[in-house]
N, C-alpha and C positions, 0 to 999 in steps of 0.2 A: 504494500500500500504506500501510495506518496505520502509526505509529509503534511504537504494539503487535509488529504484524507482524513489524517491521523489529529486533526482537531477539532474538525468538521462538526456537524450533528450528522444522526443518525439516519437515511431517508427512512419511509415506512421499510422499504424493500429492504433494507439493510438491519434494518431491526430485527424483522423479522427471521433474516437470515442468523444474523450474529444471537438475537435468541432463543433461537431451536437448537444452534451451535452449544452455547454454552450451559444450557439443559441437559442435551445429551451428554455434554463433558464431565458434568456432576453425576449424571442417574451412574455413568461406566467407572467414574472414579471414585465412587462410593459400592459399587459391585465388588469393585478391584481390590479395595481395602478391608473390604469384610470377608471376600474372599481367600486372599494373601493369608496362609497358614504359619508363615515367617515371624518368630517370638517378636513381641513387641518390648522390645528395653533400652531402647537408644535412648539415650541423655536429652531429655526437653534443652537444655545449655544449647547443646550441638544441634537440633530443630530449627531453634531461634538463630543461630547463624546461620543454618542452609537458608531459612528462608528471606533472610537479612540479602546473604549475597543473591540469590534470587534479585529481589529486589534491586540492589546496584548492577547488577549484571543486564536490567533487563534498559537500565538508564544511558547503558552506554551504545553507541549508534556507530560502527564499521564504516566507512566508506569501502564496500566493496560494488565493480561495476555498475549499473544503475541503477543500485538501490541502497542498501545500507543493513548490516548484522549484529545481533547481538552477542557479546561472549558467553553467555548463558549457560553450554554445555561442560565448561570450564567446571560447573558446579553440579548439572545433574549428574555428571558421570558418579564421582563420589557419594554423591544422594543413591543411586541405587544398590551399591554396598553396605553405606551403613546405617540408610531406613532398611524396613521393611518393604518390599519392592510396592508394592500395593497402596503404599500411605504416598509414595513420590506425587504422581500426579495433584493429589490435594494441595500439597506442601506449595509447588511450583506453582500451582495455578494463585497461592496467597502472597504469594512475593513475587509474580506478576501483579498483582491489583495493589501492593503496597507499595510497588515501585512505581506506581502513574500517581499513587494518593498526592503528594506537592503538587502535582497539574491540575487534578480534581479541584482541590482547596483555594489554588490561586484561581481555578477557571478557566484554564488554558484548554484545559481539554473538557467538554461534557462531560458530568458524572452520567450520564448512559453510557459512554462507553465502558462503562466498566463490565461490558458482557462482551466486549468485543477480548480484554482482557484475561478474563476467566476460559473462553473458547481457545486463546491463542496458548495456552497450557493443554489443546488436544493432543500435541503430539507428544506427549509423554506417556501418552495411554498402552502407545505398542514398546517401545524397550521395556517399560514396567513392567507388560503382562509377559515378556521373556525372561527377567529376570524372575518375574513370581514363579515362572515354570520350571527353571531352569538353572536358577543359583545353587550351591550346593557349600553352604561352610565348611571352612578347609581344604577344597578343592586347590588344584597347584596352579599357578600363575599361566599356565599356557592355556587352559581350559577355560581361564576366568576373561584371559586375553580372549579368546572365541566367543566366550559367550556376549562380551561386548561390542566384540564387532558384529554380531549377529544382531544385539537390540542396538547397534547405532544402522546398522541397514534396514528393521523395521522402522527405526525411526522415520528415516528418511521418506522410504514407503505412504508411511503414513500421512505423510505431514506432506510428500506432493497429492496425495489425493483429496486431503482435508483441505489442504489451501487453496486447488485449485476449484474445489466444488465451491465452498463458501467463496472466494472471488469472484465466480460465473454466476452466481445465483443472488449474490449482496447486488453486485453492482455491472452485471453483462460482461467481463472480462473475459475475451479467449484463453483457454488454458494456455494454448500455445505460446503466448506474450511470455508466461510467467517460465517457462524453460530458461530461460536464463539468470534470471534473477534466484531463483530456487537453486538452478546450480552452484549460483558464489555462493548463497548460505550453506549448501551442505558440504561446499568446500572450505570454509572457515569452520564450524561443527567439526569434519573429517580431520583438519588440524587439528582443533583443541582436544579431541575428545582424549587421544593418547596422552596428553598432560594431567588430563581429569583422573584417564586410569593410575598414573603414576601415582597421586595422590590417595587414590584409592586402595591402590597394596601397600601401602605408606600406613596409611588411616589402618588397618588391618592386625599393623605391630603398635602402633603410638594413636591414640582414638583423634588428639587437633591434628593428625596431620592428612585427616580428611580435608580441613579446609584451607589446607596449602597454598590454592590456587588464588586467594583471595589478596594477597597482595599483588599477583599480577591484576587482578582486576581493578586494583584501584589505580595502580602506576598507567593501567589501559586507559580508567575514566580522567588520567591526569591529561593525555595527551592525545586521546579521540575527538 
C-alpha cells in the first residue's frame, strides 16, 4: 500500500475488506492458540519485549524498490521458539496495533485503521501453525534450521495470497502489480530471518538472548 493509503480513511469497500480480514485473523489465531498443545511458561518479562519490539519493528519503513519493508521478522523468528507456537500470531498482531497507537493518538492515521492492523499480522498464521506441528524440544540445530525454512516458505505463501486477495478486493489492484513489490519484502524477511534464527538457538542456552536482535532494530530505526 502507498503511503497515501496508509493515512487515508477507510472506503466502504475497504472496510469491508480489511474487516472480514481481521475477523478471520482472530477466529484462526484464537483456534491456533487453544489448539497449540506447547506448555505455556514463557516469562510474561520476555512477552512484553517481543511484543514491544513488535511494535518498533513495525515503525521502521525499508526503502526497498517501490515500496518500502518492515524488519519485523528480525523478531518473529525468535517468537516462534520461545512462545508457544500458537500464542505468536496474537502476540504480533498486539504490537502491530501498539506500534500505529502514536499515529492513532496524534490522528495521523484513522483509529479505523486499526483492522487494517490487526489483518496485517495474517501472515503469521502459517509458520505458527508449522511450528505448532512441527517443533520438537531439543531437536538438533539442523532440523530446527528446516523447520524454519519450511515456516518462512509458508510464510511467504501465505502472505502473497493474503495480500494479494485483500488488495484486489479493498481496493481493485491487479495481483500482478504487486509481484514485485512482495518480492523485495520477502527478500529482506529471507535476509533477516537467518539472524532471527541465530538468536533463537542463542535464546535456547541464555532465555534474553532471544531478543538479541533488538539493538539492531533500533541502530535500523536510527538510520531508516
Amino acid at each position: 500500500a502507498s503511503r497515501e493509503r496508509v493515512v487515508s480513511r477507510l472506503s466502504r469497500r475497504e472496510r469491508l475488506t480489511h474487516g472480514v480480514t481481521a475477523v478471520a485473523f482472530v477466529a484462526s489465531a484464537i483456534a491456533l492458540a487453544l489448539g497449540d498443545s506447547r506448555p505455556s511458561g514463557e516469562p510474561w518479562l520476555l512477552v512484553a519485549v517481543f511484543v514491544g519490539a513488535i511494535a518498533l519493528a513495525s515503525r521502521i519503513e525499508l526503502e526497498v524498490g517501490s515500496g518500502f519493508a518492515s524488519p519485523v521478522e528480525l523478531v518473529v523468528i525468535p517468537m516462534l521458539f520461545a512462545l508457544p507456537a500458537g500464542h505468536v500470531p496474537i502476540a504480533v498482531a498486539v504490537g502491530l496495533v501498539f506500534g500505529q497507537l502514536p499515529s492513532y493518538l496524534r490522528e495521523r492515521v484513522p483509529s479505523e485503521r486499526i483492522v487494517v492492523a490487526i489483518g496485517n499480522a495474517s501472515y503469521t498464521l502459517a509458520p505458527s501453525l508449522v511450528f505448532a506441528v512441527g517443533y520438537e524440544a531439543g531437536a538438533d540445530s539442523n532440523r530446527l534450521a528446516m523447520l524454519t525454512a519450511a515456516a518462512v516458505a509458508a510464510q511467504f505463501a501465505a502472505d502473497a495470497l493474503i495480500s494479494t486477495a485483500r488488495e484486489h478486493f479493498a481496493v481493485g489492484v491487479d495481483p500482478r502489480s504487486l509481484i514485485r513489490p512482495l518480492g523485495w519484502t520477502f527478500f529482506v524477511d529471507a535476509c533477516l530471518a537467518p539472524v532471527g534464527f541465530a538468536a533463537a538457538l542463542a535464546g535456547s542456552l541464555w532465555n534474553p538472548a532471544y531478543v538479541l536482535p533488538l539493538p539492531l532494530l533500533l541502530l535500523t530505526r536510527l538510520f531508516a
